[in-house]
N, C-alpha and C positions, 0 to 999 in steps of 0.2 A: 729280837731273835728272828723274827719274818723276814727281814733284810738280811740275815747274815744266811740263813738257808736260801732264800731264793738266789742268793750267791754262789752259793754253792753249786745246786741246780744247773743255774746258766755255763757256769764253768764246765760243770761234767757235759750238757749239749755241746759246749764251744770245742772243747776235749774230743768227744764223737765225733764232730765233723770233722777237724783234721784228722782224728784215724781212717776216716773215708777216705780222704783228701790224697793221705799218702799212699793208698792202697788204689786208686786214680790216676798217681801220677805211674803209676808199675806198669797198669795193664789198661788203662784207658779205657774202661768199662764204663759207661755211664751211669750205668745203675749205682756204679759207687760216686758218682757228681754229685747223682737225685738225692742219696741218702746226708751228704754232705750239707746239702741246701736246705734240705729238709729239716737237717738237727742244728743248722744257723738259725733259719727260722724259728723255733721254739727257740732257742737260746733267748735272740730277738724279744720274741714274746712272752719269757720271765721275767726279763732285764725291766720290760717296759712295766710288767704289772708291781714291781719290786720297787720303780720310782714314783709310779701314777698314787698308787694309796687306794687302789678301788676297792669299794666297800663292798660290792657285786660284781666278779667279775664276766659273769653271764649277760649282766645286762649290757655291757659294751660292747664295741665292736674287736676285741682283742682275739675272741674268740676265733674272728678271720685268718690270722696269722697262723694259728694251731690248723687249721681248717685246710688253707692253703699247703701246709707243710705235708701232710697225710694224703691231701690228693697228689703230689709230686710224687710220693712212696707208693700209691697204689699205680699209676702211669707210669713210673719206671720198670714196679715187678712187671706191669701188663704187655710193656715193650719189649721186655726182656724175656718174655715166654714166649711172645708174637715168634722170636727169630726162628 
């Protein structure tokens, strides 16, 4: 059942980021790139926890990938207010 939700999951990220992706290719806003990249990554970082088996997913370093995706989303709102 854990494998078939974190399928799920991954799909609905994978899902978001092409809605980004297409709403990017219209108006070539960046901010809709960041959020694309962003929701790859978490995708990424379901996909991996759904093959890996971790018993703890804290104590890895998977957490990076989640980590990395949200600083891309705070840096894009922040460049996008900058203008």
């Amino acid at each position: 059942m854990f494998a078939f939700v974190s399928g799920l999951i991954t799909m609905g990220f994978l899902v978001s980021g092409l809605f980004f992706i297409r709403f990017w290719v219209r108006t070539r806003d960046q901010l809709f790139a960041a959020f694309a990249a962003a929701f790859w990554l978490l995708a990424l970082n379901q996909a991996l926890l759904a093959f890996s088996n971790l018993p703890v997913e804290e104590k890895s370093g998977m957490y990076l990938l989640r980590l990395a995706a949200f600083i891309i989303i705070i840096i894009a709102i922040a460049l996008k207010n900058r203008r």
